[in-house]
LOVEXFI-332415 format. One record per residue (C-alpha): residue number from 1; y, x, z negated; chain. Coordinates in steps of 0.5 Angstrom, whole numbers, plus 500, padded with zeros to 3 digits. Each point is the difference from the previous one (the first is absolute). Last residue first. Example, Ala and Ser with C-alpha at 12.3 -4.5 7.8 and 13.67 -1.06 7.14 Angstrom:
BEGIN
[2, [498, 527, 486], "A"];
[1, [493, 498, 498], "A"];
This chain:
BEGIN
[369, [233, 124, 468], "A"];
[368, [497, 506, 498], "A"];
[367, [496, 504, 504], "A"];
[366, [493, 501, 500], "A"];
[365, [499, 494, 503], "A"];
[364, [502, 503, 507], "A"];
[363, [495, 505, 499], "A"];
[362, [495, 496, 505], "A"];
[361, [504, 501, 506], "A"];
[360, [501, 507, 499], "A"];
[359, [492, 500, 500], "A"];
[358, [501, 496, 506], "A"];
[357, [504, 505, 503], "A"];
[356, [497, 506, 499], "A"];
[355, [494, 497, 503], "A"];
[354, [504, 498, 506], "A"];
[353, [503, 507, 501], "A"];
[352, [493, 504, 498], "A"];
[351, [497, 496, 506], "A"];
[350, [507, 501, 504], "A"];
[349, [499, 509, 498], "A"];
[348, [493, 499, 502], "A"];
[347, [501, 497, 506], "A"];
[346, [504, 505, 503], "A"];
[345, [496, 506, 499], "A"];
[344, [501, 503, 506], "A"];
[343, [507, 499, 501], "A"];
[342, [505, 494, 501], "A"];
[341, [502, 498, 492], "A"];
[340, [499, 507, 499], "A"];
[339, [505, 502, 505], "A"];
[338, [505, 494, 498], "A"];
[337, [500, 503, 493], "A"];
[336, [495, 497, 495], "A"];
[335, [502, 497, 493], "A"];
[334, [505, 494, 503], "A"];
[333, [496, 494, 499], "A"];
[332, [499, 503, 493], "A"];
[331, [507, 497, 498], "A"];
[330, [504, 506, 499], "A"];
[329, [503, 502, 492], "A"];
[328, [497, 497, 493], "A"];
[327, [492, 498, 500], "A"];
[326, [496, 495, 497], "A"];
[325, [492, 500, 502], "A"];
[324, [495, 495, 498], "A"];
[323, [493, 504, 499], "A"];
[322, [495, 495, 504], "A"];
[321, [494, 506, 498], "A"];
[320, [499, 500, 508], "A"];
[319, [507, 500, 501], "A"];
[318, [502, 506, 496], "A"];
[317, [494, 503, 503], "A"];
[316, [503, 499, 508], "A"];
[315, [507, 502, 497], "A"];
[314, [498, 507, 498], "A"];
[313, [496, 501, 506], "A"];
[312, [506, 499, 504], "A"];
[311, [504, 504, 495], "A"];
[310, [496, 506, 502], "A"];
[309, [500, 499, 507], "A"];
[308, [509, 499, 499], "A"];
[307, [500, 507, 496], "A"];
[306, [495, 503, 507], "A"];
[305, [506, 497, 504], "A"];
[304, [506, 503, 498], "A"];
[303, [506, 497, 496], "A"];
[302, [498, 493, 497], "A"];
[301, [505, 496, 501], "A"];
[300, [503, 498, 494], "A"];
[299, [498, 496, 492], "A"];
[298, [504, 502, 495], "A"];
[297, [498, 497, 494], "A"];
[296, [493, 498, 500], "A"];
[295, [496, 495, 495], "A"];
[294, [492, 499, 501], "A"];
[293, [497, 495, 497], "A"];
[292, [494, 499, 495], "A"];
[291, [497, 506, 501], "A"];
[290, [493, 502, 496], "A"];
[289, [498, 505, 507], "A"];
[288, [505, 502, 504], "A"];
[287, [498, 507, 500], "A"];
[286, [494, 498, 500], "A"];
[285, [500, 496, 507], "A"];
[284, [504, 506, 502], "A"];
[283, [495, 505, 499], "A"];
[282, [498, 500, 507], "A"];
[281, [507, 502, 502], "A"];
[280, [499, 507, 496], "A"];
[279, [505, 500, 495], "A"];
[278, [506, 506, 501], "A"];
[277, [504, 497, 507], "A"];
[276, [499, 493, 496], "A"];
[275, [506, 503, 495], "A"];
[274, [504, 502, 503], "A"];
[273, [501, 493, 504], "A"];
[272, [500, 497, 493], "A"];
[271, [506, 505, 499], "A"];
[270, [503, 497, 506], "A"];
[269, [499, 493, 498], "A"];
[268, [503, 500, 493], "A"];
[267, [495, 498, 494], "A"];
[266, [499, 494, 495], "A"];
[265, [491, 498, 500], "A"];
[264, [499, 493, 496], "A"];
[263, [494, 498, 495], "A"];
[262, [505, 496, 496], "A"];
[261, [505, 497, 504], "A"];
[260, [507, 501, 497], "A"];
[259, [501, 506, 500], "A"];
[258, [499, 501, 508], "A"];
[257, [503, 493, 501], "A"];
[256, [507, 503, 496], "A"];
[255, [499, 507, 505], "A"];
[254, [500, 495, 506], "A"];
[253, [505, 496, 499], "A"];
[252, [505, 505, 498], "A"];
[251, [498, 504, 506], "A"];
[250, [502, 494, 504], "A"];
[249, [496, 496, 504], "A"];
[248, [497, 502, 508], "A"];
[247, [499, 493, 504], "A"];
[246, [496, 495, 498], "A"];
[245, [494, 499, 507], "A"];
[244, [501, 494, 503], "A"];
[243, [497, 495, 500], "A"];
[242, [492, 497, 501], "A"];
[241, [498, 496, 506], "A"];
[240, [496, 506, 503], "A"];
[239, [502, 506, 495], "A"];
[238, [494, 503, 498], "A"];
[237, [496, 497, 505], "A"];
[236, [503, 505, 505], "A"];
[235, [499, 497, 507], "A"];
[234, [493, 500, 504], "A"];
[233, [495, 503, 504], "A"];
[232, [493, 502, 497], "A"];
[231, [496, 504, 505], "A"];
[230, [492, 502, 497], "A"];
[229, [499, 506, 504], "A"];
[228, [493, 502, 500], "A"];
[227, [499, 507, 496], "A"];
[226, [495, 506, 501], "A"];
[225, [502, 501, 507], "A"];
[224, [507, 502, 498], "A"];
[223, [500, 505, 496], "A"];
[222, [495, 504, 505], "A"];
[221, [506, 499, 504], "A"];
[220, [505, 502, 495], "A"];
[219, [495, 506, 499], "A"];
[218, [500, 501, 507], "A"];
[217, [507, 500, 502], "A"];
[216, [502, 505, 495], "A"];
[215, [504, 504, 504], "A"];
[214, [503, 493, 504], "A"];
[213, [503, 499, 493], "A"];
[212, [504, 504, 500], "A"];
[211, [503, 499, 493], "A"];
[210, [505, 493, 498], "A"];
[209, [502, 497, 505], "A"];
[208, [492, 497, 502], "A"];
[207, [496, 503, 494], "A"];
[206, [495, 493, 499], "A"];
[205, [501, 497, 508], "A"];
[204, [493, 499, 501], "A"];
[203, [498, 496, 493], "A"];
[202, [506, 496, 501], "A"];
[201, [506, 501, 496], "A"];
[200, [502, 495, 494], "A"];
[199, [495, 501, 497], "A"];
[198, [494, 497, 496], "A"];
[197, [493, 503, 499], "A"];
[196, [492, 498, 499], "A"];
[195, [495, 503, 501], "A"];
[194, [492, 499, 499], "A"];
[193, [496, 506, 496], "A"];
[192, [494, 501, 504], "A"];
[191, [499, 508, 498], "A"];
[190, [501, 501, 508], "A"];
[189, [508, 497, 499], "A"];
[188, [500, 504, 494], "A"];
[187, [500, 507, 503], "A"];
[186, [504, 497, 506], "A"];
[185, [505, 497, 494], "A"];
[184, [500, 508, 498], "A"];
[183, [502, 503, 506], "A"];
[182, [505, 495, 503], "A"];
[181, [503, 500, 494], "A"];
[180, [501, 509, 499], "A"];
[179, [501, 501, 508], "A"];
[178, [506, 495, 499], "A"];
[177, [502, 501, 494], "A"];
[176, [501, 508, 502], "A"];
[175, [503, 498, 506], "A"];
[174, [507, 497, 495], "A"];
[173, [502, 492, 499], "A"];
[172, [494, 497, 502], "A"];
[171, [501, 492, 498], "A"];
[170, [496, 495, 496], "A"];
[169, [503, 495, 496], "A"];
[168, [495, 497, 496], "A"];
[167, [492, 504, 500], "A"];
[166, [495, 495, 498], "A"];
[165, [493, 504, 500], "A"];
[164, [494, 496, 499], "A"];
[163, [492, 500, 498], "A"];
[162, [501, 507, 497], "A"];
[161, [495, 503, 498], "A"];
[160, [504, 506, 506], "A"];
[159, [506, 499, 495], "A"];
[158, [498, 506, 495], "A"];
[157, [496, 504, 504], "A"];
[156, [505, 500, 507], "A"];
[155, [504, 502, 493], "A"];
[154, [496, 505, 498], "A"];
[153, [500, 503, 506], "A"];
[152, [508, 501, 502], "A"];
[151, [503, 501, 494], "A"];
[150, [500, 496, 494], "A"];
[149, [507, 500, 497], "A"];
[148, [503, 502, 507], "A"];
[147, [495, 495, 503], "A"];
[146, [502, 495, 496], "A"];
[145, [508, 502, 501], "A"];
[144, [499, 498, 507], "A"];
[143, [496, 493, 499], "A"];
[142, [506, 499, 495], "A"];
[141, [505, 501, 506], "A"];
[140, [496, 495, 504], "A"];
[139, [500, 495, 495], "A"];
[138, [495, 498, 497], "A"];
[137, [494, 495, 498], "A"];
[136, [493, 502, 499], "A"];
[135, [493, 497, 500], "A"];
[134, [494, 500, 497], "A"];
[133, [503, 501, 493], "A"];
[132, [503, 493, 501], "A"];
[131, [493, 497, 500], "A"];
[130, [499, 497, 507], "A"];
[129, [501, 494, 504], "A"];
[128, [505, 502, 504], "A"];
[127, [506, 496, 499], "A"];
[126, [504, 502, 495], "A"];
[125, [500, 506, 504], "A"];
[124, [502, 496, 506], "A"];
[123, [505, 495, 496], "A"];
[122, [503, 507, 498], "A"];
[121, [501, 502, 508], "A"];
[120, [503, 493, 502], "A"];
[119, [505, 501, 494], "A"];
[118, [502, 507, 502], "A"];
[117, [500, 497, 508], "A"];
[116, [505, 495, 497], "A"];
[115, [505, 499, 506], "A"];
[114, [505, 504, 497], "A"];
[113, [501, 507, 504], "A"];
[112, [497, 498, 507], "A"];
[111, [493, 500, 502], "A"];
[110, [493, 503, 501], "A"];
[109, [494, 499, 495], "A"];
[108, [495, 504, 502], "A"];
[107, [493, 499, 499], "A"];
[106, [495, 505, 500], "A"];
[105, [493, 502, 501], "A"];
[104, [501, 500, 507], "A"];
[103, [494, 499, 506], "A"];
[102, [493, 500, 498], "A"];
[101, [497, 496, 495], "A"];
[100, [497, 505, 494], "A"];
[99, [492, 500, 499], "A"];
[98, [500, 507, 500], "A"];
[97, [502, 502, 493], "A"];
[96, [503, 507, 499], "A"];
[95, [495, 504, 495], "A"];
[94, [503, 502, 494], "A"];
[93, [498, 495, 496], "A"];
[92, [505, 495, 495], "A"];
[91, [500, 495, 505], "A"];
[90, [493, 499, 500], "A"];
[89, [499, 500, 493], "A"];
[88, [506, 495, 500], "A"];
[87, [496, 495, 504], "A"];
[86, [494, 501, 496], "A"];
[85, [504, 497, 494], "A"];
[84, [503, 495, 505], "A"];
[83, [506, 499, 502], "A"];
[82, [498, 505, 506], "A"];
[81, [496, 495, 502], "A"];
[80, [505, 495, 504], "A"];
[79, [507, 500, 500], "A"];
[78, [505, 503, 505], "A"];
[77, [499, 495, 504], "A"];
[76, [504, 495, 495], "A"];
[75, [507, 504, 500], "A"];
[74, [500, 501, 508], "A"];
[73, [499, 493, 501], "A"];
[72, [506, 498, 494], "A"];
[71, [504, 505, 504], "A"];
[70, [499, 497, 507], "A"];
[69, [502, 493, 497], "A"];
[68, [505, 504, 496], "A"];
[67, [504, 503, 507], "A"];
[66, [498, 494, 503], "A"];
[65, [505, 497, 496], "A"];
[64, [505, 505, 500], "A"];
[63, [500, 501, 508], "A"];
[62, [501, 492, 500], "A"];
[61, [508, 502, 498], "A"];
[60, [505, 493, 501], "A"];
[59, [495, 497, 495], "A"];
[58, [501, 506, 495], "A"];
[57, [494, 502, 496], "A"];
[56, [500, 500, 493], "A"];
[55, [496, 503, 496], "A"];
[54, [497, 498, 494], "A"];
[53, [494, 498, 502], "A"];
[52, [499, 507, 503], "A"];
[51, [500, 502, 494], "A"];
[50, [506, 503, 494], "A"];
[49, [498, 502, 494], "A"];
[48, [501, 507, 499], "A"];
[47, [505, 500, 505], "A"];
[46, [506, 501, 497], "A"];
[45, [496, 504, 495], "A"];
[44, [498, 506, 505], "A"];
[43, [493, 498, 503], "A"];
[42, [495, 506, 497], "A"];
[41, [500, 507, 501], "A"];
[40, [501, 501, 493], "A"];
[39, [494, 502, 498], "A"];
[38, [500, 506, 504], "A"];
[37, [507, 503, 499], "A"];
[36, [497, 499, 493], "A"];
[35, [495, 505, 501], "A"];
[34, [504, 504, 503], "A"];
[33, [505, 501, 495], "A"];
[32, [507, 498, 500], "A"];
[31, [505, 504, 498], "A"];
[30, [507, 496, 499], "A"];
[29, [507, 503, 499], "A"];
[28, [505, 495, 497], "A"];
[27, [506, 502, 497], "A"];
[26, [504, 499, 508], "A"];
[25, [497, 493, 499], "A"];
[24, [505, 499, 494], "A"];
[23, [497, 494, 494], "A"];
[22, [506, 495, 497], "A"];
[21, [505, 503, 494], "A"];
[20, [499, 502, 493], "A"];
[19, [499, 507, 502], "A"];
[18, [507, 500, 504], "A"];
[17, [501, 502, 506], "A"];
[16, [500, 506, 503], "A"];
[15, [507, 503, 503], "A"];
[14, [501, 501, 507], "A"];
[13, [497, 508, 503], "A"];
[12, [497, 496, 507], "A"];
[11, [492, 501, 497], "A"];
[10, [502, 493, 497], "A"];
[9, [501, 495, 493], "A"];
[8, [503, 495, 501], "A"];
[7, [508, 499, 501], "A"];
[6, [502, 493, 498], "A"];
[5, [498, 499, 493], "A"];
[4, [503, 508, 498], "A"];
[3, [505, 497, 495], "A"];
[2, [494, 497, 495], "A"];
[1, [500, 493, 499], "A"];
């Protein structure tokens, strides 16, 4: 065994690891063409085969039934003619359709981290008796990086033959998203295309801490009104009943569970973190594409918040491909400051924490008993 096995590889200046060694993150520099971003705006892995029958609703919680009884309505009344072959002609044209209900073309599923809205919002598309190329399925960041790809027209053109858009965690970071989604769901919305969206701040409440939102209170408001609030309240399944999370292991630990499984990652955590400031945050999902776990050494508190976003959006893709995190250093619980943990983007930083956990969890047999 090499004498490098616990220093990985990093942008920190440590010694690379050797070649006969497990994969490093920081080697990986993906390129994803629009073409695939298209195609891949399905449900993640994880919930690749998840339905609402597979939901399970807490007794002590009666939103989450309804929210699958209204969901399962929502699912059945955007069937019809378009499934048919002169219904894909219509929808495919130009002219926007005339026989739309009134009211919101959406449903927003609104709730606590851990409550199953990414379940639910799978279950949905699954649902929705359309060809899979007829409907869309993403995350916000995604959509974003779409219309980057894209630009604006040819995505409206792109997604407008679409029966529906699935957007999970929607959030409004910047201005610039605001004005740019309230523009392009707009678009869409005239097209026919039915919406749906997770977060885990109400529609009229996107931007609150973040930016001065009340500048952009028309957008917001015109957010809005093209959702009707789904309100899923409850605990996080992810550790209803379960135990607790295993604590951090050692270097030693980590570096011998990285040679030793096939297909894992070995790095240190702040060249990780360096290295995720140079890879866009949509091309995250490749970047951890063909991993079987994911080995960490010396894990600490993220040092400002553009780094803790960016690792945010790392964890949700690990937790969509169920990649077992192992990591040496701090327990992940303690990942975010205090002021992190109280600001604006709270809720993502507890998402990401309960994620996190649960992949830590799922590692535990990684190690050598």
């Amino acid at each position: 065994m090499p004498t490098s096995l616990s220093t990985p590889g990093s942008a920190t200046g440590r010694s690379p690891i050797a070649d006969a060694g497990p994969q490093s993150l920081c080697a990986r520099e993906p390129h994803v063409p629009a073409e695939r971003l298209v195609a891949e705006m399905v449900p993640p892995p994880r919930f690749d085969g998840v339905r609402f029958d597979t939901y399970n609703p807490d007794p002590n919680q009666p939103s989450q039934a309804e929210a699958v009884t209204t969901l399962r309505g929502f699912a059945a009344g955007l069937g019809g003619a378009h499934a048919t072959g002169a219904g894909k002609r219509r929808w495919f044209s130009r002219a926007p359709r005339k026989a739309e209900p009134a009211g919101p073309r959406g449903v927003y599923l609104d709730g606590g981290y851990g409550v199953g809205k990414t379940h639910l919002l799978a279950s949905l598309w699954h649902a929705t008796p359309a060809e899979p190329s007829l409907k869309a399925f993403g995350t916000f960041v995604e959509l974003t990086n779409l219309v980057g790809a894209l630009g604006f027209q040819k995505t409206v053109e792109t997604l407008g033959g679409h029966r529906l858009l699935c957007i999970d965690e929607f959030e409004l970071d910047d201005p610039g998203d605001t004005v740019l989604v309230s523009s392009l769901l707009s678009r869409l919305v005239e097209q026919g295309v039915a919406l749906a969206a997770t977060s885990n701040t109400l529609p009229g409440k996107l931007g609150e801490g973040r930016f001065a939102a009340v500048d952009f209170l028309r957008e917001i408001q015109g957010l809005s009104a093209h959702f009707r609030p789904l309100r899923i309240d409850g605990e996080d399944y992810r550790h209803r009943g379960l135990p607790e999370a295993p604590a951090p292991y050692s270097d030693e630990q980590v570096a011998k569970a990285a040679y030793a499984t096939p297909g894992a990652t070995f790095d240190d955590f702040p060249g990780l973190l360096d290295h995720l400031a140079r890879v866009h945050p949509s091309r995250y999902g490749a970047l951890t594409e063909g991993i079987s776990a994911v080995c960490l050494t010396d894990v600490a508190p993220v040092p400002d918040q553009s780094t803790a976003l960016r690792l945010v959006v790392l964890a949700d893709r690990l937790y969509d491909r169920e990649i077992p995190v192992l990591a040496s250093g701090v327990a992940f619980d303690r990942l975010f400051s205090e002021d992190m943990l109280n600001g604006g983007y709270r809720k993502k930083y507890f998402r990401a924490i309960s994620r996190l956990t649960a992949l830590a969890r799922d590692a535990k047999g990684l190690v050598a008993q």
